[in-house]
C-alpha positions in Angstrom: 137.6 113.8 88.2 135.8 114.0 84.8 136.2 110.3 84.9 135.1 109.6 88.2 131.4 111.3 87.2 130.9 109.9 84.5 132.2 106.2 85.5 129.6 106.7 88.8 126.7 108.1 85.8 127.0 104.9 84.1 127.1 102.6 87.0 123.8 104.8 88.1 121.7 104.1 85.1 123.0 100.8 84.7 122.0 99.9 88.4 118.6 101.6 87.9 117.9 99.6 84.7 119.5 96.4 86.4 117.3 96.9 89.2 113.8 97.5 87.6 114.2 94.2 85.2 113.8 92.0 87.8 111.6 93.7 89.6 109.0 93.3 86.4 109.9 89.4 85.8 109.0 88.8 89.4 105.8 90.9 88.8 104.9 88.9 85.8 105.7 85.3 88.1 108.9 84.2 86.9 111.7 83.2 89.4 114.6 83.0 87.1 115.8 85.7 84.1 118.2 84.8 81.2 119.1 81.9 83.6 120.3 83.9 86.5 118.1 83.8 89.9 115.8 87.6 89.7 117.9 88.1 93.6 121.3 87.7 92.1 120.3 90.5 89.4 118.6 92.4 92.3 122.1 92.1 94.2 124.3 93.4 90.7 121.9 96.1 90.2 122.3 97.2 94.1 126.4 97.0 93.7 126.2 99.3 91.1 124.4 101.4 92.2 126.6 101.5 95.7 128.9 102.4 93.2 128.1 105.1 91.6 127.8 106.6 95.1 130.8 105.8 96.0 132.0 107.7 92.4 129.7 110.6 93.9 130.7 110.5 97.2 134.4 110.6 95.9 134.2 113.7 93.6 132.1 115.4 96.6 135.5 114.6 99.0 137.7 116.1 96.3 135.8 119.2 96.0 135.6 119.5 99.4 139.6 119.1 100.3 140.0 122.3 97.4 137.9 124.3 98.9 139.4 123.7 102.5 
């Protein structure tokens, strides 16, 4: 389960960070980021961050079926 939280931690900050860059490119007037489309690295950052609440949603159905 240890692995599971941390695994949906990463995915978290990685979707956050994922999310914001293109988010500031398209701010600043570009379309395109390190040759990828700023919507297709607005769609990666979203699947990871569904992700990690999946991870979080997961641990919270664990918990739950321990204390039932």
């Amino acid at each position: 389960m240890e692995l599971i939280k941390r695994l949906g931690d990463l995915f978290a900050i990685a979707g956050i960070l994922i999310c914001i860059a293109p988010l500031i490119a398209r701010l600043s007037g570009q379309y395109y980021l390190l040759g990828f489309e700023l919507k297709t690295l607005l769609l990666g950052g979203m699947l990871l961050l569904l992700l990690a609440c999946l991870a979080r949603l997961e641990i919270l159905l664990r918990q739950g079926s321990r204390a039932g």
